[in-house]
C-alpha positions as CSV (number, residue, x, y, z in Angstrom):
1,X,14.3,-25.3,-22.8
2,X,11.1,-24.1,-21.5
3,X,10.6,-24.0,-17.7
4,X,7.4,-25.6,-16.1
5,X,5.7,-23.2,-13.8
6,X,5.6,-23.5,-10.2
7,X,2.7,-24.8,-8.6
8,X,0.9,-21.9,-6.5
9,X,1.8,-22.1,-2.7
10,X,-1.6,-20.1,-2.5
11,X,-4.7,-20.8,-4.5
12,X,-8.0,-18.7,-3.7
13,X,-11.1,-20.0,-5.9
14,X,-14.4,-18.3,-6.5
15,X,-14.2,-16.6,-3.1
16,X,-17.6,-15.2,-1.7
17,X,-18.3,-13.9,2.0
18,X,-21.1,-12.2,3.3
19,X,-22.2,-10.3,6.8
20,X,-26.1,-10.5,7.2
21,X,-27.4,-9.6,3.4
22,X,-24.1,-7.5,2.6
23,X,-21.6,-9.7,0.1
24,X,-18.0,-7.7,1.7
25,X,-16.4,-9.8,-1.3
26,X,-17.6,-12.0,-4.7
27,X,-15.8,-14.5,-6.9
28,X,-12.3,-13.4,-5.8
29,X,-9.8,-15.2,-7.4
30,X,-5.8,-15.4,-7.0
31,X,-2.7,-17.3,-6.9
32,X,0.3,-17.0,-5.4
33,X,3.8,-18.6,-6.3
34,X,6.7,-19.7,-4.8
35,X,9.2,-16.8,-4.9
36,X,6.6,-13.8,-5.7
37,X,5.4,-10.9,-3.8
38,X,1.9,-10.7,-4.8
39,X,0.2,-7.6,-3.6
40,X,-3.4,-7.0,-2.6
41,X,-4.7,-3.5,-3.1
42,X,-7.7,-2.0,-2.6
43,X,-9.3,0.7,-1.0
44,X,-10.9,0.7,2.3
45,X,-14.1,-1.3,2.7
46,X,-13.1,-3.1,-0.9
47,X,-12.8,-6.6,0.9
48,X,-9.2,-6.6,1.3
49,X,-9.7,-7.7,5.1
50,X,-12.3,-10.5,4.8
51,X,-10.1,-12.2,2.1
52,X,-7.2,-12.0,4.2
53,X,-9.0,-13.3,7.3
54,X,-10.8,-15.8,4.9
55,X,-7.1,-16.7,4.0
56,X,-5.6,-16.7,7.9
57,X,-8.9,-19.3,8.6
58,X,-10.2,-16.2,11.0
59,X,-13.2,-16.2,9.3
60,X,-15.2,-19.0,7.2
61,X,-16.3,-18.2,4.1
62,X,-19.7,-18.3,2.5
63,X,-18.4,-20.5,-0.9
64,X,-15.2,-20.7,-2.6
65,X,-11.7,-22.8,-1.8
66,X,-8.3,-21.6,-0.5
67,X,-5.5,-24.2,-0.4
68,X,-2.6,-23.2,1.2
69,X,1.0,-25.4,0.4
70,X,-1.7,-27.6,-1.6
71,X,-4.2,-27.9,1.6
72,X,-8.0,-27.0,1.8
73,X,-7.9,-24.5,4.6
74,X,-11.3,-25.6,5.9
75,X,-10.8,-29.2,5.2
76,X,-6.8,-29.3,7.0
77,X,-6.8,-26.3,8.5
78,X,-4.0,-27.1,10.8
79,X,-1.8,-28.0,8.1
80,X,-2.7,-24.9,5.8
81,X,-1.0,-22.8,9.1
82,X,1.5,-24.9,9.6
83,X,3.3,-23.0,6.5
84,X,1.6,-20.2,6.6
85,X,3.1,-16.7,8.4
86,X,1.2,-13.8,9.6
87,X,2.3,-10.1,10.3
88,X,-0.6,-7.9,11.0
89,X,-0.3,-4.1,10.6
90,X,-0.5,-3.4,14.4
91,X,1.4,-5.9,16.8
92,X,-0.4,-7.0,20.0
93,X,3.5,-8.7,21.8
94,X,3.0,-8.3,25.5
95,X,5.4,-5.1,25.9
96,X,6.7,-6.2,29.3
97,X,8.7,-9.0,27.9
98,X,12.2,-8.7,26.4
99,X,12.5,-9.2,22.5
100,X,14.4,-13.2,23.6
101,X,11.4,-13.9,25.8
102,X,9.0,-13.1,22.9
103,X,10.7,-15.2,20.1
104,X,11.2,-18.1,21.9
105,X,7.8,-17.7,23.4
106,X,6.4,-17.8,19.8
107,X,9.7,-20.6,18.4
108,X,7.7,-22.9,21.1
109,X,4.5,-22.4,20.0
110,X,6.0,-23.9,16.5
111,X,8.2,-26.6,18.3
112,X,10.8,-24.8,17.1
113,X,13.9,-25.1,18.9
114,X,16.3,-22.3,19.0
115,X,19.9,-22.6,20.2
116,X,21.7,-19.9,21.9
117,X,23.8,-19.3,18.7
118,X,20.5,-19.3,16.3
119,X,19.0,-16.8,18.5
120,X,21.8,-14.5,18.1
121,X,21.8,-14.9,14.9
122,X,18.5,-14.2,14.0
123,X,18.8,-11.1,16.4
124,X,22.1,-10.1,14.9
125,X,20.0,-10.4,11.1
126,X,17.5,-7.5,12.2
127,X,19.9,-5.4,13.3
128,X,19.0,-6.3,17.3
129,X,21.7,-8.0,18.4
130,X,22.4,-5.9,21.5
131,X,18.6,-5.9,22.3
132,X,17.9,-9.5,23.1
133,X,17.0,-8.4,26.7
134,X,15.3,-5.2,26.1
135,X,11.3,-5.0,26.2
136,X,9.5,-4.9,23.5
137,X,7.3,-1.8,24.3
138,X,10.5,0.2,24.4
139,X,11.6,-0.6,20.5
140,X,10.8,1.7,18.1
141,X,8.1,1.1,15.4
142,X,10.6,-0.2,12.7
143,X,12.4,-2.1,15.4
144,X,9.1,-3.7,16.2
145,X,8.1,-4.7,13.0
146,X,11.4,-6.6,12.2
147,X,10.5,-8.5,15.4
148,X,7.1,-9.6,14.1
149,X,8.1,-10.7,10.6
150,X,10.7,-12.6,12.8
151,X,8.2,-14.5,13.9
152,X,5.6,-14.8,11.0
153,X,8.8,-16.4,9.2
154,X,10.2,-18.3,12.6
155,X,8.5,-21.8,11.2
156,X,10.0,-21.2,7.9
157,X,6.6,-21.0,6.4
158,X,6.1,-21.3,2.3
159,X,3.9,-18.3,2.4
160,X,3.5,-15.5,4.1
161,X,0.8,-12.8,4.9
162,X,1.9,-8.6,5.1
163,X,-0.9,-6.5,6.4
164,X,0.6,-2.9,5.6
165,X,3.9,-3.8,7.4
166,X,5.5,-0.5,6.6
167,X,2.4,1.8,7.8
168,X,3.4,4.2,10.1
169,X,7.3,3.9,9.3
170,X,10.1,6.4,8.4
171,X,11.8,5.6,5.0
172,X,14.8,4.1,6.1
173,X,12.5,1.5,8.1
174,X,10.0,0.9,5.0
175,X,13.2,0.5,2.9
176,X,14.8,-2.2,5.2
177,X,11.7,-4.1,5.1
178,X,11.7,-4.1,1.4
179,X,15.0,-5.7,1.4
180,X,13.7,-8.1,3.7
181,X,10.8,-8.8,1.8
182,X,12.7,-9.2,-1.5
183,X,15.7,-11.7,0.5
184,X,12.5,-13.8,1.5
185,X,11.9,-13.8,-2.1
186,X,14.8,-14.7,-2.8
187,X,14.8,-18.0,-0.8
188,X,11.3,-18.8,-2.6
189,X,9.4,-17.9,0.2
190,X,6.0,-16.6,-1.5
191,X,4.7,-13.2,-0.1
192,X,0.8,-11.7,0.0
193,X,1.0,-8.0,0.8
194,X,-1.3,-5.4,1.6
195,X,-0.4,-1.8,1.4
196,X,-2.4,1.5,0.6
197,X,1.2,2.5,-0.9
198,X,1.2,2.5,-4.3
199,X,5.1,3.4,-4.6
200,X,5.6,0.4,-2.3
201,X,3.2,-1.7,-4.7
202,X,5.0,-0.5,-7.9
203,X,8.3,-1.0,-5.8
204,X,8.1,-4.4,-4.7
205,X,5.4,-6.5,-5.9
206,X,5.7,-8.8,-9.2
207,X,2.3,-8.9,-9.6
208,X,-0.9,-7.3,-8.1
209,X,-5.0,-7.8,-7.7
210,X,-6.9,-4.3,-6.9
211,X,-9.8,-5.3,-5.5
212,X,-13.4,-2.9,-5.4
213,X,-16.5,-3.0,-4.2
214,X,-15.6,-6.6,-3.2
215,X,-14.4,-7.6,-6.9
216,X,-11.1,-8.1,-8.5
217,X,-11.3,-5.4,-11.1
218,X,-7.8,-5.9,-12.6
219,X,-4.7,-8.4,-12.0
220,X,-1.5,-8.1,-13.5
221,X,2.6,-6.6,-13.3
222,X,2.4,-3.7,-12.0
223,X,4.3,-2.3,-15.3
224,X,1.7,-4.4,-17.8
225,X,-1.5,-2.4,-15.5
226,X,0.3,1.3,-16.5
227,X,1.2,-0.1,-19.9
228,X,-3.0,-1.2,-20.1
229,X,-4.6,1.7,-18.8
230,X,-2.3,4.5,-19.0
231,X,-4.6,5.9,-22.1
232,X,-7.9,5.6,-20.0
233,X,-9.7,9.1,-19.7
234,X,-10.0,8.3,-15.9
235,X,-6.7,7.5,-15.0
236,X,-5.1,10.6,-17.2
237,X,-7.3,12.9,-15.5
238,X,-5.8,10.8,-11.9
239,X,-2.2,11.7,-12.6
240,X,-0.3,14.9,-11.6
241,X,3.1,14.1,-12.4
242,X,2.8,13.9,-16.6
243,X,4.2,10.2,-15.8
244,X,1.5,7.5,-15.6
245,X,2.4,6.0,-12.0
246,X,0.3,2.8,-10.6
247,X,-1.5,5.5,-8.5
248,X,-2.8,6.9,-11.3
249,X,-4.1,3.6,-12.1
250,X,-5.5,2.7,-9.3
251,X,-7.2,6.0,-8.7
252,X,-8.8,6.0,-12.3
253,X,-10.1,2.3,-11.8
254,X,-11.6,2.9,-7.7
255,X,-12.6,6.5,-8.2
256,X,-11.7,9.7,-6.2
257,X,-13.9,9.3,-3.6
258,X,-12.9,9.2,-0.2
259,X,-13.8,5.7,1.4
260,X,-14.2,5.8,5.2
């Protein structure tokens, strides 16, 4: 019997935005499914941010259409964030206040009401639950980070947004949030992710966009992108390994030049 596809839980259409006479990004186009880590790749300057903040309603774009959970994020934008989560690369919690304090502070904002026992558990399920009272701004970086996707995911939203999450953290940290990631997954929670980690990209994500110059220059399985280009002049002269990794790829298709 043939399965009907799910209906994106994040639709971006013809997506243009421009500062002053510069066009940061240009008919970008994606989807994003209920139960898929989708990465977003890119290198700096490419127009990874604007999309994202064109996504998070931070910014308003010039033309195109986002619908979030099947609403217009300019047209219901208070519904598009009602199922949307956001965890930004660099946390800005008020470090005075104890990791409780900070959840429930954020639970409120969601009218979400958390019980004694739920908060416990959700503290137990990042591997904090002896912490509840300790300050944020003493937790380590990985400790830190399981705190925020707490509360990107606190509202059980049906999509959420990872801007590098694991930047900055060992490989036992980066791996646990993997697992999280793919648990979120598995509850059909749909997942955008940024990440200048292509082993993270290759790892984790069913399907990726790299994005250039403002462009989406190729969109696909990670797997089908090596399978596609693994020939090309540019990305055999990329690799170092013998093995065609997604790095290769993604170096052959955005050039070797350093982007500040």
């Amino acid at each position: 019997m043939q399965t009907t596809p799910s209906a994106p839980i994040l639709q971006v259409d013809q997506l243009n935005v421009f500062y002053g006479k510069f066009q940061a990004v240009q008919d970008v186009s994606f989807s994003v499914t209920p139960g898929e880590i989708f990465g977003l790749l890119g290198p700096n300057g490419a127009g990874k941010t604007s999309t994202l903040s064109s996504i998070e309603g931070l910014i308003i774009p010039d033309s195109g259409t986002i619908t979030v959970a099947g609403f217009n994020n300019r047209e219901k934008p208070l519904h598009a964030r009602a199922n949307m989560g956001v965890q930004l690369q660099s946390t800005n919690f008020q470090p005075e206040l104890t990791v409780a304090e900070i959840i429930r502070l954020y639970a409120s904002l969601h009218a979400v009401d958390l019980s004694k026992e739920r908060m416990q558990d959700i503290l137990n399920n990042i591997q904090l639950g002896d912490a509840s009272k300790k300050r944020f701004g003493q937790l380590s970086g990985g400790q830190q980070q399981r705190v925020s996707l707490v509360i990107a995911m606190i509202h059980e939203p049906q999509i959420v947004l990872l801007d590098e999450p694991t930047t900055g953290l060992d490989p036992q940290s980066r791996r646990q949030l993997w697992v999280r990631m793919e648990g979120l997954k598995a509850k059909g929670h749909a997942i955008l992710l940024t990440t200048h980690s292509m082993e993270e990209a290759e790892a984790v994500c069913d399907r990726i966009a790299i994005i250039d110059h403002g462009k989406v220059i190729a969109i696909d399985t990670p797997e089908a992108l090596i399978t596609k280009h693994r020939d090309d002049p540019e990305v055999i002269a990329a690799s170092r390994r013998g093995k065609i990794t997604l790095e290769d790829v993604f170096i052959g298709l955005t050039g070797t030049a350093v982007r500040s």
